[in-house]
Structure formats: structure tokens, C-alpha cells
PDB file with one MODEL, atoms N, CA, C and O in Angstrom:
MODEL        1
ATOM      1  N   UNK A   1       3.993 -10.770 -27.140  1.00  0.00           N
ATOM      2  CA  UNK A   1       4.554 -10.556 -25.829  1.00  0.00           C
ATOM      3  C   UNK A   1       5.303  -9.214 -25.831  1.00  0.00           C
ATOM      4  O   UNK A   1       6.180  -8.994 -26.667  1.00  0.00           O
ATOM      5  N   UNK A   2       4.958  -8.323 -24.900  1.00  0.00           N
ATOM      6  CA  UNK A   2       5.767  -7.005 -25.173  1.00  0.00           C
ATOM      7  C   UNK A   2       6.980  -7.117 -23.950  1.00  0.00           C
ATOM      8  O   UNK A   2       7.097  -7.723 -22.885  1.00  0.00           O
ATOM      9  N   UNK A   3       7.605  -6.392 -24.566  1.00  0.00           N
ATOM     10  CA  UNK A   3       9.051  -6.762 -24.052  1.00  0.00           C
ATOM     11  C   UNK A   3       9.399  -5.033 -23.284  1.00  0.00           C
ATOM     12  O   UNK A   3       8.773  -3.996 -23.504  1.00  0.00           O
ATOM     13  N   UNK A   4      10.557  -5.231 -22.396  1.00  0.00           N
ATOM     14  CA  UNK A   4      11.242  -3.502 -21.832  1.00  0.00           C
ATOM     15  C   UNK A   4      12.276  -3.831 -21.924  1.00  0.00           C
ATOM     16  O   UNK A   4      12.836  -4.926 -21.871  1.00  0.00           O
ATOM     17  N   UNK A   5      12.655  -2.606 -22.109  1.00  0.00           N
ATOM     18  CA  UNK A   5      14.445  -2.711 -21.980  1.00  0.00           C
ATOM     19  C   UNK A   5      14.696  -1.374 -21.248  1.00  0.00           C
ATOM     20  O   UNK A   5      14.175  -0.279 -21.459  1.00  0.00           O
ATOM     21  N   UNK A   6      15.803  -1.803 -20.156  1.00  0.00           N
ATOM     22  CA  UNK A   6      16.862  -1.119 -18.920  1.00  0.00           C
ATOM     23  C   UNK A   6      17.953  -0.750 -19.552  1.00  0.00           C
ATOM     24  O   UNK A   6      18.168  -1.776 -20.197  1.00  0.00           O
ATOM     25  N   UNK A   7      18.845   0.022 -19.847  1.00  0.00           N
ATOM     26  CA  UNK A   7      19.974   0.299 -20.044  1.00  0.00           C
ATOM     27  C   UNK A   7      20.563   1.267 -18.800  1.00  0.00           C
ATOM     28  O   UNK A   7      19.877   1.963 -18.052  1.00  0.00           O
ATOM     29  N   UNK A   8      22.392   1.081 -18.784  1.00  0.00           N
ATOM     30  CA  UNK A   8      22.924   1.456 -18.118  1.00  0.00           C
ATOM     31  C   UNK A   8      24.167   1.536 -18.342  1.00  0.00           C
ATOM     32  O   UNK A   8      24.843   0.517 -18.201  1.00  0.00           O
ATOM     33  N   UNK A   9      24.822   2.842 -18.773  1.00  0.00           N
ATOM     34  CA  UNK A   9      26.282   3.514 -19.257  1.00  0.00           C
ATOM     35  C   UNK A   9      26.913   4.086 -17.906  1.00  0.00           C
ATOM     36  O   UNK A   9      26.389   4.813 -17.063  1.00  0.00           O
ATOM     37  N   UNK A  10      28.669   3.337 -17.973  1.00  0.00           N
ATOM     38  CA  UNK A  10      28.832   3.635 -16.451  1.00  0.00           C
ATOM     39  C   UNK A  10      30.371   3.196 -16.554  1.00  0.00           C
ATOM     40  O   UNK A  10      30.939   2.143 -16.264  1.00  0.00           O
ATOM     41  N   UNK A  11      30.836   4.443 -17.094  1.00  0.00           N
ATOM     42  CA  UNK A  11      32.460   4.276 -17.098  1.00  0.00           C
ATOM     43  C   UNK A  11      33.111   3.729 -18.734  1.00  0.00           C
ATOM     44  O   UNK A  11      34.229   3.361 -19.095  1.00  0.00           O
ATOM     45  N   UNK A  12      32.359   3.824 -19.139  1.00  0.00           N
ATOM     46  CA  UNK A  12      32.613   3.232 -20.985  1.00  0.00           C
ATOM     47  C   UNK A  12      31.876   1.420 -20.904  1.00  0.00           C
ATOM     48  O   UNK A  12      32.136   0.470 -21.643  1.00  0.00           O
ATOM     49  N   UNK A  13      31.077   1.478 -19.910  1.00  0.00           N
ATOM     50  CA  UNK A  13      30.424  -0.121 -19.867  1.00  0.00           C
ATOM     51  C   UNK A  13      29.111   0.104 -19.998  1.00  0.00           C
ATOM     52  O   UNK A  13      28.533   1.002 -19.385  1.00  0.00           O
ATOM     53  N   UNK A  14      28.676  -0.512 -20.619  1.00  0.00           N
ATOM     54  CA  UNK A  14      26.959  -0.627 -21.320  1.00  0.00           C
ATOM     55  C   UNK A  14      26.375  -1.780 -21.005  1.00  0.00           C
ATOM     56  O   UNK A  14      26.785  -2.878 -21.378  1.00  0.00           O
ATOM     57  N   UNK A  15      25.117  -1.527 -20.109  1.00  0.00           N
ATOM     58  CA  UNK A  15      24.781  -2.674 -19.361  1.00  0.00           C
ATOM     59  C   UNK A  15      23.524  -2.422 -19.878  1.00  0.00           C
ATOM     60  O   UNK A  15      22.939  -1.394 -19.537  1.00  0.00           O
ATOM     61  N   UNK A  16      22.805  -3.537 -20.980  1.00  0.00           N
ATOM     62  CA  UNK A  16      21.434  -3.461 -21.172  1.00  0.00           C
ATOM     63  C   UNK A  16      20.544  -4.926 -21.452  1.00  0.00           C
ATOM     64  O   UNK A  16      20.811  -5.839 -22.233  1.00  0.00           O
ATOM     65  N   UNK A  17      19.321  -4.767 -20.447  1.00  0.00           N
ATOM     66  CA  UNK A  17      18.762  -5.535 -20.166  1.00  0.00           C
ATOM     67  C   UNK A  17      17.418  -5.269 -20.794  1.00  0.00           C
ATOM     68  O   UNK A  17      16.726  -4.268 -20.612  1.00  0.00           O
ATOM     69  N   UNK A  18      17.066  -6.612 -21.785  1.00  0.00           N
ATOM     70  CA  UNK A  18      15.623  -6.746 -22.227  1.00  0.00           C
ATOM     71  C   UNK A  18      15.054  -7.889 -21.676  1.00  0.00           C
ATOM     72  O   UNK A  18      15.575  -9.004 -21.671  1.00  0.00           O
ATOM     73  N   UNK A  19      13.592  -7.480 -21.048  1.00  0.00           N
ATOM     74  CA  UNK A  19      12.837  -8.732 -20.596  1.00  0.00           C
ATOM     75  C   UNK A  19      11.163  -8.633 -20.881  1.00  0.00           C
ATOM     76  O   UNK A  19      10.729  -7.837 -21.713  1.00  0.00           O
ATOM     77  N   UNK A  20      10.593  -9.206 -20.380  1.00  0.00           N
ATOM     78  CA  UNK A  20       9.395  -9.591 -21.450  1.00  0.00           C
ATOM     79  C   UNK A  20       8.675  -9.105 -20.117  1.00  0.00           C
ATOM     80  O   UNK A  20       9.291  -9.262 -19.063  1.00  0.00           O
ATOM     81  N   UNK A  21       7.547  -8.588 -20.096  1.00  0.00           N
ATOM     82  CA  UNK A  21       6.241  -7.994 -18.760  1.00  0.00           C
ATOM     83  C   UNK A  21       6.273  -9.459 -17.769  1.00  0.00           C
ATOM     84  O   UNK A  21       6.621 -10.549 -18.222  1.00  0.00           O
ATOM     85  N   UNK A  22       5.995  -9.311 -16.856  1.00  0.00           N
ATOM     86  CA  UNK A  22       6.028 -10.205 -15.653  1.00  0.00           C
ATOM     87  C   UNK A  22       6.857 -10.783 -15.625  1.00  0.00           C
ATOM     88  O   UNK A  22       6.531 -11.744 -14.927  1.00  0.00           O
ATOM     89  N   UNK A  23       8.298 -10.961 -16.070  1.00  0.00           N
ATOM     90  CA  UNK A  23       9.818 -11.674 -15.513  1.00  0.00           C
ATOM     91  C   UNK A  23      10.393 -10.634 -14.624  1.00  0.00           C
ATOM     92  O   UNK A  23      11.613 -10.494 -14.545  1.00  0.00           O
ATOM     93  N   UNK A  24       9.477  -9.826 -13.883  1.00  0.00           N
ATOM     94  CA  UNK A  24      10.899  -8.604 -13.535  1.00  0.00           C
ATOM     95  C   UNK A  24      11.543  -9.072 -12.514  1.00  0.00           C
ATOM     96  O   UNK A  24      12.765  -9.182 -12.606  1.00  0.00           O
ATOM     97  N   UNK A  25      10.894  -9.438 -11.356  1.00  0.00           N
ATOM     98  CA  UNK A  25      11.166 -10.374 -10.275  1.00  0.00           C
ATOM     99  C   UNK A  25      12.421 -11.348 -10.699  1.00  0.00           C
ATOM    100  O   UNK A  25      13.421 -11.378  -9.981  1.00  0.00           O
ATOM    101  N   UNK A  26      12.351 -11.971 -11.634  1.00  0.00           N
ATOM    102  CA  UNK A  26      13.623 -12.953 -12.170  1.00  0.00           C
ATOM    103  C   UNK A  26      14.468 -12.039 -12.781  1.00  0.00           C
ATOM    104  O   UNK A  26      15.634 -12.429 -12.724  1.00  0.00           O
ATOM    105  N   UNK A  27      14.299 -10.716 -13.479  1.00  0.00           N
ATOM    106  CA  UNK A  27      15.291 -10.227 -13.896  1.00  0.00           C
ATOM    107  C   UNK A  27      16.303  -9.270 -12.805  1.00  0.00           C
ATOM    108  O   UNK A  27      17.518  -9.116 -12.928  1.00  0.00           O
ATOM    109  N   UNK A  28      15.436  -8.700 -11.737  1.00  0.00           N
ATOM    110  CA  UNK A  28      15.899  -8.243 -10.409  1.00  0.00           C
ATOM    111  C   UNK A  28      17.179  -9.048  -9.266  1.00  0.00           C
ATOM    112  O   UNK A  28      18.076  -8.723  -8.488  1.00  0.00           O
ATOM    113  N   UNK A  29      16.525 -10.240  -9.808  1.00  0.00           N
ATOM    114  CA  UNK A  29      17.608 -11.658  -9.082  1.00  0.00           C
ATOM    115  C   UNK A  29      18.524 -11.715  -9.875  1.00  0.00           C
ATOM    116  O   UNK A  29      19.596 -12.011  -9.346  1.00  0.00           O
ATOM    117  N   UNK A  30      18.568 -11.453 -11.590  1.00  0.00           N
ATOM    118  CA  UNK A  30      19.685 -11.462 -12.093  1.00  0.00           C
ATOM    119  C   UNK A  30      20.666 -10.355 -11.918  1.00  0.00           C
ATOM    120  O   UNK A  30      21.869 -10.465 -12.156  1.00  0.00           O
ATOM    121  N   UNK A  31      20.093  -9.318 -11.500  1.00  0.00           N
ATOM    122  CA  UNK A  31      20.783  -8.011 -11.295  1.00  0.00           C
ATOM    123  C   UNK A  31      21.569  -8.338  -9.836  1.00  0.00           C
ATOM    124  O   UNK A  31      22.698  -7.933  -9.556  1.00  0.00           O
ATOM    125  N   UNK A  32      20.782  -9.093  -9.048  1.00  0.00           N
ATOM    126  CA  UNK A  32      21.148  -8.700  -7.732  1.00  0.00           C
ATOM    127  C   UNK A  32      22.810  -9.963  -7.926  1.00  0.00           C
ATOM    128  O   UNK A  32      23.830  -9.938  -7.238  1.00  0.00           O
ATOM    129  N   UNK A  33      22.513 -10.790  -8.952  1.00  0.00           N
ATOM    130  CA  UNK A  33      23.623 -11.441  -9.082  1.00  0.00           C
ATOM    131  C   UNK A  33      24.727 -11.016  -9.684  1.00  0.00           C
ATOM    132  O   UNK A  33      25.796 -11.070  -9.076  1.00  0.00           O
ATOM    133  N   UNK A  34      24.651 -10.508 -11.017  1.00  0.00           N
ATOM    134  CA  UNK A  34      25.477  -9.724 -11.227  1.00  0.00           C
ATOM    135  C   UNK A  34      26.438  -8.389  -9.872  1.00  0.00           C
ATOM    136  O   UNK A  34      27.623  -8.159  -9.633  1.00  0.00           O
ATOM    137  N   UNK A  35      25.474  -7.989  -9.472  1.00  0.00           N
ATOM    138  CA  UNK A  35      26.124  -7.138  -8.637  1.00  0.00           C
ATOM    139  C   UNK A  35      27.359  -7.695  -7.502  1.00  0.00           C
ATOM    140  O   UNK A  35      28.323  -7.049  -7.091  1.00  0.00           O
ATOM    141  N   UNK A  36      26.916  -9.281  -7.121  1.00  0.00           N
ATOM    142  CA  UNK A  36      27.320  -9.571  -6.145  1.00  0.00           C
ATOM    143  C   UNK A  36      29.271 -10.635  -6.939  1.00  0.00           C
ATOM    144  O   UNK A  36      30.273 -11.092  -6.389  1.00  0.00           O
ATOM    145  N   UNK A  37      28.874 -10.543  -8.123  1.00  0.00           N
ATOM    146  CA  UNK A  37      29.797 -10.716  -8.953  1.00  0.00           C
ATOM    147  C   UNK A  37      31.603  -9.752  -8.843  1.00  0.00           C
ATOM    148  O   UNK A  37      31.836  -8.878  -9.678  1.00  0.00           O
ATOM    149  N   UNK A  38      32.224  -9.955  -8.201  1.00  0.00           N
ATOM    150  CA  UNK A  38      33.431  -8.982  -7.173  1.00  0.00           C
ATOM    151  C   UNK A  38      33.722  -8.587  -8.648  1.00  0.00           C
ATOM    152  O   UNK A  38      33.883  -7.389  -8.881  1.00  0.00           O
ATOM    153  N   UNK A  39      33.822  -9.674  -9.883  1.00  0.00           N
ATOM    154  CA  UNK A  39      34.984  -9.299 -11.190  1.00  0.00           C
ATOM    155  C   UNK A  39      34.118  -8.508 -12.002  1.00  0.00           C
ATOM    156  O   UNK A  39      34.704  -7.747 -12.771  1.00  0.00           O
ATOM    157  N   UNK A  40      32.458  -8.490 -12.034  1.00  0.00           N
ATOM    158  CA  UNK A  40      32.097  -7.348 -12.909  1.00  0.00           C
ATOM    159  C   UNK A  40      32.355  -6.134 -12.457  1.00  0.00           C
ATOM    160  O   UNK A  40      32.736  -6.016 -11.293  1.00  0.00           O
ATOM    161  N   UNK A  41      32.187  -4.916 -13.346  1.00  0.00           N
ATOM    162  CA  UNK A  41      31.965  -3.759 -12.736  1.00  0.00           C
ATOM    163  C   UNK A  41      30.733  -3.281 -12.522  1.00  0.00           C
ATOM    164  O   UNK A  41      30.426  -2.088 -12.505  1.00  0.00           O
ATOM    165  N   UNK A  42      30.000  -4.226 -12.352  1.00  0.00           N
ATOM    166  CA  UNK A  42      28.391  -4.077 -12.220  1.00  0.00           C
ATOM    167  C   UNK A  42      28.341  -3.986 -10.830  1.00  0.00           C
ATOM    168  O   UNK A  42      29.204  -4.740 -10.380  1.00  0.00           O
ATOM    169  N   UNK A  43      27.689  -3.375  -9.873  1.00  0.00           N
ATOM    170  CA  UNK A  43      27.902  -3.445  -9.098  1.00  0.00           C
ATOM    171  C   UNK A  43      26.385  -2.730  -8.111  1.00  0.00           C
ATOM    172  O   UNK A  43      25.588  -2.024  -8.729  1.00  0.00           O
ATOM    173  N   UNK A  44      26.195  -2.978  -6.822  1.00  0.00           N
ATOM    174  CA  UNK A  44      24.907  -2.948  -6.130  1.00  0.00           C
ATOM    175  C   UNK A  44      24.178  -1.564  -6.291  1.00  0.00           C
ATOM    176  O   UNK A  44      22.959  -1.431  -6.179  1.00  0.00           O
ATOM    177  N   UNK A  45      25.164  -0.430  -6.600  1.00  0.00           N
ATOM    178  CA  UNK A  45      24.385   0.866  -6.620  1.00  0.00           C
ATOM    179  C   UNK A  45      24.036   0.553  -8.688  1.00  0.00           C
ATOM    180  O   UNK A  45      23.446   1.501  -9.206  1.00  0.00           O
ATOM    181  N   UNK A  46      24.243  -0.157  -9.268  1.00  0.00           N
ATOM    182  CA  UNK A  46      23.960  -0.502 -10.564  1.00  0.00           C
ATOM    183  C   UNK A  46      22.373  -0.697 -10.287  1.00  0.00           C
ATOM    184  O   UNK A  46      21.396   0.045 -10.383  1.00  0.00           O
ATOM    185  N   UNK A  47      22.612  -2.279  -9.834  1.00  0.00           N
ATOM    186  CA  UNK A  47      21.703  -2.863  -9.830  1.00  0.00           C
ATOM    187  C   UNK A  47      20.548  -1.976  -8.961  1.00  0.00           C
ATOM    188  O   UNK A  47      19.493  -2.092  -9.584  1.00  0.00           O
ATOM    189  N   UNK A  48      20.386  -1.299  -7.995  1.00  0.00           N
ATOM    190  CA  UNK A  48      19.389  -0.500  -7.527  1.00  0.00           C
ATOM    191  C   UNK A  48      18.768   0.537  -8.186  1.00  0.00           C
ATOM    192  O   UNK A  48      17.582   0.859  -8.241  1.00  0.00           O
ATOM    193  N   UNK A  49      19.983   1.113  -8.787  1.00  0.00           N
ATOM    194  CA  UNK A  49      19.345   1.885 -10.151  1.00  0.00           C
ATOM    195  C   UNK A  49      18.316   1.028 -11.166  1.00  0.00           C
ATOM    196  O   UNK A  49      17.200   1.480 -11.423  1.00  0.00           O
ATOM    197  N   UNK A  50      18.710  -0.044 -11.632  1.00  0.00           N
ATOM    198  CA  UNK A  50      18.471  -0.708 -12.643  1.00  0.00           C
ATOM    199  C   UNK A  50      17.184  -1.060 -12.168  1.00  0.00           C
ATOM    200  O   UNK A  50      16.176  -0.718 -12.785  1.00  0.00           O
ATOM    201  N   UNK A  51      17.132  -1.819 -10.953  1.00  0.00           N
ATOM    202  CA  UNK A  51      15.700  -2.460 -10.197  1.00  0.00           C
ATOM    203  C   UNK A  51      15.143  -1.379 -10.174  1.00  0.00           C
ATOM    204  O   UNK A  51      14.080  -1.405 -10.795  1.00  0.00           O
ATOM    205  N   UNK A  52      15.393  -0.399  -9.717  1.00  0.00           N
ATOM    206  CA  UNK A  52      14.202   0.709  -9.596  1.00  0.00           C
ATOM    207  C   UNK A  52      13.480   1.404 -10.847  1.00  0.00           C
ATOM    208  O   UNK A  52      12.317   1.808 -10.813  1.00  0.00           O
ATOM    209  N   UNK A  53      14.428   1.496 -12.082  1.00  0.00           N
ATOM    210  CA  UNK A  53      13.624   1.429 -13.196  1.00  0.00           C
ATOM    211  C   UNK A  53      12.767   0.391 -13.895  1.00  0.00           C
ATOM    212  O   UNK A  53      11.981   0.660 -14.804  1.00  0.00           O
ATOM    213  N   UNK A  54      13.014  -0.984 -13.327  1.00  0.00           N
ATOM    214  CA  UNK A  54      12.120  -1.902 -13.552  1.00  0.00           C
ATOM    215  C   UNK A  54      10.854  -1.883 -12.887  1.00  0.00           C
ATOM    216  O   UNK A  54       9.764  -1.898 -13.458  1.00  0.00           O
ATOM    217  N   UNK A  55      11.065  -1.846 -11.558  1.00  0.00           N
ATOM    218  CA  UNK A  55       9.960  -1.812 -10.728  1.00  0.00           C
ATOM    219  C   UNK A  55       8.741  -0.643 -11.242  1.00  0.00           C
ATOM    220  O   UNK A  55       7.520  -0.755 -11.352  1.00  0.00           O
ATOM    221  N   UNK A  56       9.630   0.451 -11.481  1.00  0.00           N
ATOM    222  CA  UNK A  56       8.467   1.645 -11.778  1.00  0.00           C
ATOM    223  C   UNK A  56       7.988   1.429 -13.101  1.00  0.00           C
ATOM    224  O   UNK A  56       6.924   1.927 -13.471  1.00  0.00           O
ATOM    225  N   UNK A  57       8.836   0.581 -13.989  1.00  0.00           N
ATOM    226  CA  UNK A  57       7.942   0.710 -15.201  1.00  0.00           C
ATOM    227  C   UNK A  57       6.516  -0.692 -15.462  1.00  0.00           C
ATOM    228  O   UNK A  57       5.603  -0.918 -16.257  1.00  0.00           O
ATOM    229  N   UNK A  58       7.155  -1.348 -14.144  1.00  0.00           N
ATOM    230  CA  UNK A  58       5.825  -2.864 -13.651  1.00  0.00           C
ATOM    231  C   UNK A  58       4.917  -1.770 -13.430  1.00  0.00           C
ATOM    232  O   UNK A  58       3.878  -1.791 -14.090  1.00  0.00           O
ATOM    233  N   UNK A  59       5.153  -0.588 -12.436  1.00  0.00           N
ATOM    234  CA  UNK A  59       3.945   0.170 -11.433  1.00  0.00           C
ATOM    235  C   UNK A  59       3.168   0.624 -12.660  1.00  0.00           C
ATOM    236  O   UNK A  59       2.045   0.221 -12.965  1.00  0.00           O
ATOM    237  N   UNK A  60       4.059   1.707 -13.473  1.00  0.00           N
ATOM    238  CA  UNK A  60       3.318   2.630 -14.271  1.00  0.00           C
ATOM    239  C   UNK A  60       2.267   1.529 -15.622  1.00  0.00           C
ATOM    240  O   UNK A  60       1.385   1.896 -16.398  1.00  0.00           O
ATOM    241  N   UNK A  61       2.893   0.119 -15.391  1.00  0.00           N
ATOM    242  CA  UNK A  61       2.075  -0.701 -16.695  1.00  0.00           C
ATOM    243  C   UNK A  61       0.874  -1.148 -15.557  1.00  0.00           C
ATOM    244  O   UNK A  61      -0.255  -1.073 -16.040  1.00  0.00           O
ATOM    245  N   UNK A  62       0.897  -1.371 -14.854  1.00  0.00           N
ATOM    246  CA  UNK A  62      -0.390  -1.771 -14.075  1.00  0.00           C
ATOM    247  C   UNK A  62      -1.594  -0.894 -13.711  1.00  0.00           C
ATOM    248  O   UNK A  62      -2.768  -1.254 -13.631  1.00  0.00           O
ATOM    249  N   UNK A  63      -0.929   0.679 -13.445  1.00  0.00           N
ATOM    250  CA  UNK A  63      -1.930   1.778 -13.724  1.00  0.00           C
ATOM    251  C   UNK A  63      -2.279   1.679 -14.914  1.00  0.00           C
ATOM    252  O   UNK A  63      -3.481   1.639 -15.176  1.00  0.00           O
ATOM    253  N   UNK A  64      -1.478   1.627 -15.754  1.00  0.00           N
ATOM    254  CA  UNK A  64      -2.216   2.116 -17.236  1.00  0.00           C
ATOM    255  C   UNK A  64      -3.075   1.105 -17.432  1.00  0.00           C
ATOM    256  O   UNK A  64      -4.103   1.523 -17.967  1.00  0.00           O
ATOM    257  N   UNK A  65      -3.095  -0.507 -17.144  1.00  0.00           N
ATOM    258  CA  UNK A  65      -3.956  -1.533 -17.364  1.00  0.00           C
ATOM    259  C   UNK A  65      -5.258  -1.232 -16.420  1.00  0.00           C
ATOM    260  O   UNK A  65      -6.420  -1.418 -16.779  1.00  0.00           O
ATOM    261  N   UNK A  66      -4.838  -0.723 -15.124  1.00  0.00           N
ATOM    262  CA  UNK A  66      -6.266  -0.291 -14.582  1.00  0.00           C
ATOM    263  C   UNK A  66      -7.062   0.688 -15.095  1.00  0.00           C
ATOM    264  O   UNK A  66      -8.290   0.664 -15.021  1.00  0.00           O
ATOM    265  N   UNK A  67      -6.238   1.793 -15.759  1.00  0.00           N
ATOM    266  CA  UNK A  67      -7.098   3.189 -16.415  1.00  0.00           C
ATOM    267  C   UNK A  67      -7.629   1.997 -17.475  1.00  0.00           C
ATOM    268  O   UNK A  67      -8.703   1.433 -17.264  1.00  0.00           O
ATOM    269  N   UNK A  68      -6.964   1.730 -18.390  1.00  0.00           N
ATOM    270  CA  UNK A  68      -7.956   0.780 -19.384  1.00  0.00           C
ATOM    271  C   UNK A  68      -9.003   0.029 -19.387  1.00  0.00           C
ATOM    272  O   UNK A  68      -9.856  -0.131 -20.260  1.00  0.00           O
ATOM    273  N   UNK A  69      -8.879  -0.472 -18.248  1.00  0.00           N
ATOM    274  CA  UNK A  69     -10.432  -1.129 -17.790  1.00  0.00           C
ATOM    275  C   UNK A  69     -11.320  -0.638 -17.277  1.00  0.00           C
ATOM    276  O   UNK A  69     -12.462  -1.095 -17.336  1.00  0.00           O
ATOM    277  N   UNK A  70     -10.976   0.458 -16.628  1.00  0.00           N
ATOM    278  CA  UNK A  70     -12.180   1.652 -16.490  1.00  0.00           C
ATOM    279  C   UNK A  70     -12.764   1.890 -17.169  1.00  0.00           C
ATOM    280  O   UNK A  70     -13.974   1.892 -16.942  1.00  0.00           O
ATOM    281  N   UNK A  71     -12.243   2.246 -18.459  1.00  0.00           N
ATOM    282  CA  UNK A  71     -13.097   2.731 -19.880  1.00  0.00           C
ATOM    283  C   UNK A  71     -13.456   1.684 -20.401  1.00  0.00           C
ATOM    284  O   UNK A  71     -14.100   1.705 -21.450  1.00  0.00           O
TER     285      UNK A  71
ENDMDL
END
């Protein structure tokens, strides 16, 4: 199972997230929870950062699985 990892440095706080290919959707909901969390310092412009590096690295693995099956 191949796995990604998100990281995120943000004021001396280190926020890093590993998840396995197709949980991103569940890991996005965990972000969006965290954010909504008043006592972390995690917070919604975090989590949009964070989702958006997830999302693009779902996009860029699904191209690369389509170039692969081409050949």
C-alpha cells in the first residue's frame, strides 16, 4: 500500500499527515476538523493549504496511472 505524507510548519508547530492512496477524502474531513477545532492552532487557511496539496497529489497519481496504461 503506498502511502503520502503532507507536512505543515507554522509558527514553531509541525503538522504532519500520512495517509495511504484513496483515504484523501477522509483525510480532508480530518483536516476540515481539526481546523474547526477554536483550541488548535490549526486552523482553515491550514487546512486549505494542506487539502490542496492532497488533492493535487490524488490528480498528479491518476495522470501518471493513465500515462501507464497507455504504454
Amino acid at each position: 500500500m503506498e502511502t503520502k505524507t503532507v507536512e505543515l510548519e507554522k509558527n514553531g508547530h509541525f503538522f504532519v499527515i500520512q495517509y495511504a492512496l484513496g483515504l484523501e477524502d477522509e483525510v480532508v474531513e480530518h483536516l476540515m476538523m481539526m481546523a474547526d477545532d477554536r483550541e488548535s492552532a490549526f486552523d482553515w487557511m491550514d487546512a486549505a493549504a494542506m487539502s490542496f496539496d492532497i488533492t493535487e497529489a490524488a490528480a498528479n497519481n491518476c495522470i501518471d496511472t493513465m500515462q501507464s496504461d497507455e504504454f
